[in-house]
LOROMAR-12147 format. One record per residue: x, y, z of N, C-alpha, C in turn. Coordinates in pm, whole numbers, plus 50000, padded with zeros to 5 digits. Last residue first. Layout:
<recs>
XYZXYZXYZ ...
</recs>
This chain:
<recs>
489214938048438490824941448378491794941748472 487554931848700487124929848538488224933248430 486824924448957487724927048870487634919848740 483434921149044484544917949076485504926748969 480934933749019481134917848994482554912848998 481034957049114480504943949180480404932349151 484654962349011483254966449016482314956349136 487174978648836486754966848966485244969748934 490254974248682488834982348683488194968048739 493374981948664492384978548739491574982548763 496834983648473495104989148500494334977448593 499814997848357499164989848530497654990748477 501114992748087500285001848135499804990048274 502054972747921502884978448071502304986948091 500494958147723501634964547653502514971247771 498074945447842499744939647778500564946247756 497074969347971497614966648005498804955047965 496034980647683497244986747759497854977047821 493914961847624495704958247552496444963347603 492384964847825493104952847876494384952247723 491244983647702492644993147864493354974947828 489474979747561490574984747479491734986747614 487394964147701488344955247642489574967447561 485554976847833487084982847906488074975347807 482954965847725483214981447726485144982647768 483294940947794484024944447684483874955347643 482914943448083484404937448041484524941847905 481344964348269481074958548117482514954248075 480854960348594481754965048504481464956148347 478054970348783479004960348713479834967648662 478194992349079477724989848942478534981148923 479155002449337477405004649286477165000149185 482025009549384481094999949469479275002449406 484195008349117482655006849149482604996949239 487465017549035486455008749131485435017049140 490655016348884489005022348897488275015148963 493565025348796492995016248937491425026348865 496515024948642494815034248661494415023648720 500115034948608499105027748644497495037048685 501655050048413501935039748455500925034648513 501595080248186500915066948280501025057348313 504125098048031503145086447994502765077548184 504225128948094505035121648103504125109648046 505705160147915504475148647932505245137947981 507455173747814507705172547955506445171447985 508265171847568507565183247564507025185747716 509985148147528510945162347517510115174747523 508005128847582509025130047738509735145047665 506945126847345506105136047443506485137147563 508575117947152508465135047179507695136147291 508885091547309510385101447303509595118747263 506245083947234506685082647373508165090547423 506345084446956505715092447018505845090347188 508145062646902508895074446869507855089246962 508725040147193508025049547046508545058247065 509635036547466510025031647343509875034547169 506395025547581508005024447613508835022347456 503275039047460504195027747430505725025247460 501745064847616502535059747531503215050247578 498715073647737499685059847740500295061947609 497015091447759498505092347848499485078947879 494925084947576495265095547505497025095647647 493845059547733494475059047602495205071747543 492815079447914493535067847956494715069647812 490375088947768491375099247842492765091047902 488955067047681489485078247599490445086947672 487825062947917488575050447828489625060047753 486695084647964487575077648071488465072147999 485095081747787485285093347826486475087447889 483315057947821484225058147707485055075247708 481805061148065482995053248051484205053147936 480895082448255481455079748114482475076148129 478405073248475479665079748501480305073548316 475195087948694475895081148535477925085248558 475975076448988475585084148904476395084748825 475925065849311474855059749181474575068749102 479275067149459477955073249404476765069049275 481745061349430480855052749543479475060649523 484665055149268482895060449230482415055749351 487935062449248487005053649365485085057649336 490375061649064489475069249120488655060049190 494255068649061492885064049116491625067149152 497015071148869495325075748875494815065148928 500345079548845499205070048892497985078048886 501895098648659501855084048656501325076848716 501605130648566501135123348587501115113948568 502355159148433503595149048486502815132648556 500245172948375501075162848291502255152348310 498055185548480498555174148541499585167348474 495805186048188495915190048335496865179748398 497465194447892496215185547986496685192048110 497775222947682498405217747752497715206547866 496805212747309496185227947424497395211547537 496815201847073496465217647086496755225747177 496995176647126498165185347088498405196747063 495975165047435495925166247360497275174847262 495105140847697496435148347604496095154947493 492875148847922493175137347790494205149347714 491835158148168492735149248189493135146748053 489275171148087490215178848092491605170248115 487625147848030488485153047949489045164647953 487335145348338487865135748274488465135448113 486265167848397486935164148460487945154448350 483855164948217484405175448234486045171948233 482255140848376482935137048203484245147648142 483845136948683482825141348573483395141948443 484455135349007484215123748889483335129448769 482585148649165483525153749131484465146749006 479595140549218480675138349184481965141749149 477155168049353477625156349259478905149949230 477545174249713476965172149619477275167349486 478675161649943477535160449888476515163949804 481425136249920480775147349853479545147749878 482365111649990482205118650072481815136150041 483165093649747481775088149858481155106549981 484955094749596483385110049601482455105449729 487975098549593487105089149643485635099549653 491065097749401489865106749446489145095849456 494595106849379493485099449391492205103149448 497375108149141496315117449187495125104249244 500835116049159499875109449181498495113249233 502455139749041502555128548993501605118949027 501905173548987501665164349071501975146849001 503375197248827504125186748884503285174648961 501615216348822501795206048672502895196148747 499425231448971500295222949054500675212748922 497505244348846498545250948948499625241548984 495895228448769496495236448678497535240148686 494775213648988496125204248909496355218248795 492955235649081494315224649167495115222149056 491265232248922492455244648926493075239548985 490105209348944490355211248777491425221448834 489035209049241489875197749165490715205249031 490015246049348489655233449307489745222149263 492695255549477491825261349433490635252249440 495625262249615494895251149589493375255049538 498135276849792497455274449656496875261149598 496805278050009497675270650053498175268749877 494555302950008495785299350114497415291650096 493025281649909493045293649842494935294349919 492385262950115493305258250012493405271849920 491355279950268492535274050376493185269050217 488725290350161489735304950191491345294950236 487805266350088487945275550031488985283950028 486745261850393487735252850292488575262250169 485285283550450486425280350507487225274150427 483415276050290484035290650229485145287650354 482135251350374482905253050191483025263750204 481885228250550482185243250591482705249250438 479695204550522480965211250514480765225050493 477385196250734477525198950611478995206050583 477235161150906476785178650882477645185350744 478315139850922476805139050833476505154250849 481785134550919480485135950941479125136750873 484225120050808483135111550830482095115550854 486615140850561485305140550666484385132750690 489675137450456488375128450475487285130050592 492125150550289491005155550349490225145850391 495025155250171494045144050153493345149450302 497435170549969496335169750033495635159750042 500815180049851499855166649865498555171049957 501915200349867502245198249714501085184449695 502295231750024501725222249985501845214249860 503135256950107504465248049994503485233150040 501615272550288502055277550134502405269050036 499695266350479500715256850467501135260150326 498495278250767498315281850660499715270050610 495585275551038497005273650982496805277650847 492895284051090494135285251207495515284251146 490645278950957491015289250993492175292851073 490385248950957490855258350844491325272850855 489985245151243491195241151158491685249251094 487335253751286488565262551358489545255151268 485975239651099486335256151034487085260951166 485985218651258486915216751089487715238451048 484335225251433485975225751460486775222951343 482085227251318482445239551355484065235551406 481725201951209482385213651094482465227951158 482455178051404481705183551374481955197151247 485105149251317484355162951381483315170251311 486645125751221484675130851268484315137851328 489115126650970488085131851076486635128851077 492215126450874490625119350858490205122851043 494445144850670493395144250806492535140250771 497745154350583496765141650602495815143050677 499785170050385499055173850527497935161850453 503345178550287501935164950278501065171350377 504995198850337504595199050166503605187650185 505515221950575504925214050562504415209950424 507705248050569508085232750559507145226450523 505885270050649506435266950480506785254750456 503005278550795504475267850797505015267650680 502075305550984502185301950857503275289350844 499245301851226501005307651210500965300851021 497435306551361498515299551453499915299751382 494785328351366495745321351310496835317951374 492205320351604493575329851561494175322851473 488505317451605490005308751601491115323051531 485925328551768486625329051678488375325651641 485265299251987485455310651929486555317551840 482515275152049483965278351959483985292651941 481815260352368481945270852229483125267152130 481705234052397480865238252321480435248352259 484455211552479484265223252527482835228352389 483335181052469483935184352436483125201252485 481235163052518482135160752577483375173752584 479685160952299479055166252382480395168352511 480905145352088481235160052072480725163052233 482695114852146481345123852182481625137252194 484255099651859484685105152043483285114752026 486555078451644485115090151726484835092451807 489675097851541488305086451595487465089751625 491585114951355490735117751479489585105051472 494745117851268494115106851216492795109951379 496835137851070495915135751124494995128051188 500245139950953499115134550893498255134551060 502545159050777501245160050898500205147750881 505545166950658504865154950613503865156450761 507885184350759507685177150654506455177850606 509555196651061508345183851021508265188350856 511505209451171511485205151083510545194650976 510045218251406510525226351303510745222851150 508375206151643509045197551550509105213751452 507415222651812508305216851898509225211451763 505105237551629506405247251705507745233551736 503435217051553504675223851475505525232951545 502855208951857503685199951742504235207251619 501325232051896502505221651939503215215251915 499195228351691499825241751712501695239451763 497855205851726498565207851598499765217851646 496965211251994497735201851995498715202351826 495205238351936496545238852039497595227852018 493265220651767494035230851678495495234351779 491435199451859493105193351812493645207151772 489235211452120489665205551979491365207451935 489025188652405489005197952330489755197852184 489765162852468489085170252531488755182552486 490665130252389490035147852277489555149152356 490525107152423490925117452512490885126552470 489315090152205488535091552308488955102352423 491855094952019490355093951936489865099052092 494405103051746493515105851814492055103251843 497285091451558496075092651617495325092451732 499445109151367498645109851511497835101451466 502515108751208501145104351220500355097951354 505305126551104504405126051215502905122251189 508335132650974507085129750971506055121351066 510375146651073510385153250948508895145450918 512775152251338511665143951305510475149251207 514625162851468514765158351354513575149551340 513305178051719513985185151585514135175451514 511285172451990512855164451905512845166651760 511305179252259510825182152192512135176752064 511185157452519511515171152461511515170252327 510195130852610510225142252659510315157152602 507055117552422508775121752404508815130152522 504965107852223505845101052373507075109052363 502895128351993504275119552075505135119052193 499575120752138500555132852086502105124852130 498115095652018498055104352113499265115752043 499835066351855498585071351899498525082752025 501805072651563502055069051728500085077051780 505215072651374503395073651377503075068451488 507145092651242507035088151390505185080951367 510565097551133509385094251117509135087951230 512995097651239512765107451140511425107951110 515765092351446514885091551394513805103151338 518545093051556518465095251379516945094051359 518565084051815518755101351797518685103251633 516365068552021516775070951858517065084851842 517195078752301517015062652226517305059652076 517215103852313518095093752322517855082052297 515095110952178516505118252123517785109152178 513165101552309513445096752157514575103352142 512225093952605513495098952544514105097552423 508385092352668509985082152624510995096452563 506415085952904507415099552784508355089452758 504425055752977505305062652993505965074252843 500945055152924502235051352882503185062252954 498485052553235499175065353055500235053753081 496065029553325497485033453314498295042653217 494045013553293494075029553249495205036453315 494494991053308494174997153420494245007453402 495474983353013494094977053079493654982153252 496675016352927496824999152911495364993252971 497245033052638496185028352788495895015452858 497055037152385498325043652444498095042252617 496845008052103496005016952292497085020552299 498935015051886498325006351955498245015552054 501205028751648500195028951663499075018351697 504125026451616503305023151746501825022951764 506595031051420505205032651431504775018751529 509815051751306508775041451469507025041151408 512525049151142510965054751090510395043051196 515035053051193514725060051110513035060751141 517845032751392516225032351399516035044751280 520625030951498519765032251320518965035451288 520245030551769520885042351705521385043151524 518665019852029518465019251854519045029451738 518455008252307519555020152202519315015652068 516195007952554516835004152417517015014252380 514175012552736515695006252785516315004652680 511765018552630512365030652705513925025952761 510924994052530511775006952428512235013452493 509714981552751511214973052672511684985452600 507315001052776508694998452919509854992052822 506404997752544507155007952547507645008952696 505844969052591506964973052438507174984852463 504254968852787505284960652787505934962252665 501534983252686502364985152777503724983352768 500074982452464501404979652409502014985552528 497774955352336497864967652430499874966452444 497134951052068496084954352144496414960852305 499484958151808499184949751930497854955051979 502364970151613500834968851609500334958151729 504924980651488504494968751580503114976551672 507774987251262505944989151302505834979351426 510835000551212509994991951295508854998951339 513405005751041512275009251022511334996751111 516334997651130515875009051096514565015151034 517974981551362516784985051335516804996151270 520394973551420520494974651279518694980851252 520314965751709521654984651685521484981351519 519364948851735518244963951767519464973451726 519924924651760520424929251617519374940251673 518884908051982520024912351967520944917351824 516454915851924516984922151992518064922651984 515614892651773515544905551704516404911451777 515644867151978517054869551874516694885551753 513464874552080514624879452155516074878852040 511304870751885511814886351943512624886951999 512234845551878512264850351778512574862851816 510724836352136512064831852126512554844052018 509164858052341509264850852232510424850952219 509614879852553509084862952635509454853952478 509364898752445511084896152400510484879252464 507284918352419507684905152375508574898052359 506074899152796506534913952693506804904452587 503284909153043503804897152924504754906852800 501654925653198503174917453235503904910753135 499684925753034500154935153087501444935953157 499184907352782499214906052896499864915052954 497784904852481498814903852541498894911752663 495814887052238495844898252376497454897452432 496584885251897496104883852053496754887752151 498114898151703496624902351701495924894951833 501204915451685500024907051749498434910151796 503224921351415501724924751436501524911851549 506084940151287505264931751436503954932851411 508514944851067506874949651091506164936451152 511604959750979510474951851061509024954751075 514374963750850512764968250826512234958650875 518004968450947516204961050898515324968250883 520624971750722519724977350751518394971250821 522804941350705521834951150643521224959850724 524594920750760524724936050832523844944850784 522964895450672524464899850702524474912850817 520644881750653520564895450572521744906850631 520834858550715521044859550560521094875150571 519974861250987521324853650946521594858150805 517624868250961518614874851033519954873651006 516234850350854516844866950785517374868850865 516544827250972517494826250842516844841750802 515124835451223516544830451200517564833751084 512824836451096513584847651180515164846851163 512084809351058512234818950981513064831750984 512044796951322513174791051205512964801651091 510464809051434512064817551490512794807251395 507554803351282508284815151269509614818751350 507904778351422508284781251249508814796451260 507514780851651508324772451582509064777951476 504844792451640505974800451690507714792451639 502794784551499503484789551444504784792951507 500674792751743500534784651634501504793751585 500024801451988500214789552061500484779851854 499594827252003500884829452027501214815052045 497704837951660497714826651779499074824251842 498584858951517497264854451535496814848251661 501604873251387500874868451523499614864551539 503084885051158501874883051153501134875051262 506454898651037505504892251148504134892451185 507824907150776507044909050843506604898850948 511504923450700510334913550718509124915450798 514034929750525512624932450501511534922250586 516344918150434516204930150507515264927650585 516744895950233516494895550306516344905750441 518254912850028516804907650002516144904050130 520344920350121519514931350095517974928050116 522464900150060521224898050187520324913050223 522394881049829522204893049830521834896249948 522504853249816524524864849780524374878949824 520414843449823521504842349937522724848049922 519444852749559519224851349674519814854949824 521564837749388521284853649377520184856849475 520554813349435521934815349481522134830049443 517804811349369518254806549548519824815649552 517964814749112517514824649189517924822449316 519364793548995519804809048979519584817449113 517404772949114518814771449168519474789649164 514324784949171515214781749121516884779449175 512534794949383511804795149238512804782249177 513624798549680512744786449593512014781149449 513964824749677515244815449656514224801449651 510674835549686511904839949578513494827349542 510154826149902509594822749837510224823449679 512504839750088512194829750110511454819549987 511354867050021512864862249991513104845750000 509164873150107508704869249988510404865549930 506844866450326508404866650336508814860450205 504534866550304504824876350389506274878950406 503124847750159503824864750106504684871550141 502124828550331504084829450258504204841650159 499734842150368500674840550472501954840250437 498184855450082498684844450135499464848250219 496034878650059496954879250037497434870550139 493644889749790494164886649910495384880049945 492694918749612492834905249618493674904149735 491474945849631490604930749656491454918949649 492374969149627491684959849515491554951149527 494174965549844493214975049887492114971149713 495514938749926495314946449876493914949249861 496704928750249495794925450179495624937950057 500694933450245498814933750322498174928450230 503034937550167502154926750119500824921950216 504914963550055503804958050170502944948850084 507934957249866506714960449903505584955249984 510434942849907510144954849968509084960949995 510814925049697511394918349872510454929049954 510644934849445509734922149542509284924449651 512664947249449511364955849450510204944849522 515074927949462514664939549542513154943949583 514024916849219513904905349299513894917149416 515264936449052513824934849025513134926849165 518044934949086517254947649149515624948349128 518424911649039518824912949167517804927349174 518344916948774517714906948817517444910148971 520494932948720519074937048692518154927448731 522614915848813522554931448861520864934748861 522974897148612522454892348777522104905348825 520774902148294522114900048378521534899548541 519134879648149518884887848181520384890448312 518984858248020519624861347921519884875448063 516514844148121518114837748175518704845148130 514404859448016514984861448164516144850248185 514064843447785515034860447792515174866047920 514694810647744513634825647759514694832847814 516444789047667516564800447586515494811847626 515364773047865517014778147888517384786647745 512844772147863513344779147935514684781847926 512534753447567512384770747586512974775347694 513614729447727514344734347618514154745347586 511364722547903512724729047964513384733647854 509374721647719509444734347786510674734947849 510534700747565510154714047508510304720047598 510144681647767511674687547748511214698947669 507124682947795508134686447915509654691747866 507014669247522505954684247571507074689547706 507784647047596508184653747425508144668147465 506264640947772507424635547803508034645047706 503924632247573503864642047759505504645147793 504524619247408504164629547401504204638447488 504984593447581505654596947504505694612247434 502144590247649503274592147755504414600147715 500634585847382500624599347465501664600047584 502074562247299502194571147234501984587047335 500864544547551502444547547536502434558247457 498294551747482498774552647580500274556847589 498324535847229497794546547229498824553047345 498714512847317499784516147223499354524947221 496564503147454497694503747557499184510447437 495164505147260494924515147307496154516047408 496304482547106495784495747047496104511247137 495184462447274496504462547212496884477947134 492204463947296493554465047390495034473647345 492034459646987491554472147034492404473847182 493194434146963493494442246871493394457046954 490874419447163492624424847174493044432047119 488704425947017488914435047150490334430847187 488994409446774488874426546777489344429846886 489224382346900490644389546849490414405646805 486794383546979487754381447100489054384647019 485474377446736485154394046848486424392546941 486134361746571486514372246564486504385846625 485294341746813487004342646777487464354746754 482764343446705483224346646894484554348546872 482334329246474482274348746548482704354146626 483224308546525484634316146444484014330746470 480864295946659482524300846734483434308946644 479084302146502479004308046583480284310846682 479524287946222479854302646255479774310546363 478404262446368479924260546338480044280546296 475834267446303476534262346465477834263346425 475484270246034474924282446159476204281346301 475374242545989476274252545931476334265146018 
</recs>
């Protein structure tokens, strides 16, 4: 009897595990079927989400802002892919809409950058790229930005590239060109033969020395570019004469400092009248080298034009205090200061040059100045406490009693590089008190009491974690369009 249940067992196992086959390959289909259910959903939301709804005008001008901004590596850490670099390209690939509001617009295509590493990788690609902005971006304006990061050859120019030569023949649309290199003989012999009579804003800043310590040639900026307006350029500018429309100027200076920069400043505002905008930029170079008195410095004159002044330096603080002591700049509206040295700042010079310039301190600064819109501060270079202080930080917070510091204020960055206590919920609190909601009723009185609301806060710790759910109240700002970024050593934490 036994023997005879042993096959109808076996039967009933061998018809379970079909059953169970049979099952699961029906399972299967069911989830395909689901997957499949799940996909048209989402195409079925997309052709009702509110960016199709969105007209071509406002679309087109968002896809603009794209096209336009520097896509370096950001200075918050995150990095930044090669197809960034041509973000019109990446843009007419989202979609059919987009490709063909794309290519209608050749605005979009203006804008480009060049990134050189290896002159033996990429070249291909990059003049099939070249190509189609050049081609797509009709009669536009350009904006160019050259970078070769290998050597280039004292004979070797760059037009030798296929790509640079089809730039050239569009140089009468140049109107903003960087080009960065390790030695830039052979681009300023090719500039000194070019009519760029769009050109607006040059930056050159590469060796002004070639590999036989050869000077660059003066170049004729009034004739080459007679509209240009901005200049950034290593040494004092290549020019023969002295060229009036040029409204912003970034030096840098490092190993031919033979003496200190105050004659060379001095020069440059006499020759340029109309300058603007100063920025500074001194390398490091052996004081010993340098003339070893200093005597008592003349004032060189008062500028009213000048509203930005920029200077990073490693001078010693007896030539900081010939600085301070030499110019005066009344209609200041931007400062940025950065001393690399290890001697001690000159603080009653400083003092008497932003007294001068009305500028007082951090907290009186912004009293004086209710128009500033962007404020950023780095303490690494204080020596003594932070300037980052709880003080500080609720003198920043809106209140309805009393007027904040700074009210027109839409970016904040601060930078802690110091191992000292810093309040966080102070901060938190002062944030929250200049974010109104786009659109509230309290976002309409506090634009009619000429507050403005905060658009973006950047915070970084190089010395400490960041407590994610200490900051968890900024991460609703930021749903709601407040910008925030709070960094730390453990990385970005909002």
């Amino acid at each position: 009897h036994v023997k005879e249940l042993l096959p109808l067992a076996d039967k009933d196992i061998e018809d379970h595990d079909f059953e169970i086959r049979r099952l699961r390959h029906q399972i299967m289909i069911i989830e395909q079927q689901k997957q499949q259910l799940e996909a048209q959903r989402a195409k079925l939301r997309a052709l009702v989400s509110p960016v199709r709804t969105l007209p071509n005008e406002i679309l087109s001008r968002i896809l603009q802002h794209v096209c336009i901004y520097d896509y370096d590596d950001d200075e918050d850490g995150v990095h930044t892919p090669f197809i960034a670099h041509f973000p019109a390209m990446v843009l007419s690939s989202v979609c059919s809409r987009w490709r063909q509001l794309a290519l209608s617009s050749p605005s979009l295509w203006a804008s480009l950058t060049v990134d050189i590493q290896d002159i033996d990788v990429l070249i291909y690609e990059l003049s099939f790229i070249v190509t189609q902005y050049v081609e797509r971006s009709g009669e536009c304006p350009l904006k160019l930005s050259l970078n070769f990061r290998y050597h280039l050859g004292p004979d070797e120019e760059p037009s030798s590239l296929a790509f640079f030569r089809l730039l050239l023949r569009h140089a009468h649309r140049w109107e903003t060109f960087k080009f960065q290199a390790n030695n830039s003989m052979s681009f300023y012999n090719m500039l000194s033969r070019m009519q760029l009579p769009s050109l607006l804003e040059l930056d050159i800043r590469s060796p002004a020395i070639d590999t036989d310590g050869d000077q660059f040639p003066e170049l004729d900026l009034l004739e080459i570019a007679p509209r240009l307006c901005a200049l950034a350029t290593i040494e004092s500018p290549p020019t023969k004469v002295p060229f009036h429309p040029l409204q912003t100027i970034h030096l840098c200076i490092g190993e031919e400092l033979a003496s200190p920069p105050v004659p060379l400043l001095a020069k440059i505002l006499h020759n340029y009248p109309s300058l603007k905008s100063l920025s500074l930029e001194i390398e490091p170079f052996d004081v010993e080298d340098l003339d070893s008195e200093v005597e008592d410095p003349m004032v060189q004159g008062t500028w009213c034009n000048i509203t930005c002044l920029v200077i990073r330096t490693f001078w010693e603080p007896s030539w900081l205090k010939m600085l301070f002591s030499s110019f005066r700049f009344p209609s200041l509206n931007e400062v940025v200061l950065k001393d690399e040295s290890t001697e001690t700042w000159p603080t009653d010079d400083f003092i008497s040059f932003v007294t001068s310039s009305s500028y007082l301190d951090l907290i009186a600064v912004l009293r004086v100045m209710p128009s500033i819109s962007y404020l950023e501060i780095d303490d690494l270079e204080y020596s003594s406490e932070s300037p980052i202080t709880s003080h500080f930080m609720q003198s920043l917070r809106h209140q309805s009693t009393s007027s904040p510091l700074a009210p027109k204020l839409h970016s904040l960055r601060l930078i802690s590089e110091r191992e000292e206590l810093f309040d966080d919920v102070t901060f938190i609190s002062m944030v929250e008190s200049r974010w109104f909601k786009p659109g509230s009723d309290l976002s309409a009185a506090m634009f009619s009491l000429g507050k403005a609301c905060l658009r973006s806060v950047v915070l970084k710790f190089s010395w400490r974690e960041v407590d994610a759910e200490v900051y968890q109240p900024l991460r609703k700002l930021d749903a709601e369009g407040l910008r925030v970024v709070v960094a730390g050593t453990n990385g970005v934490q909002v």
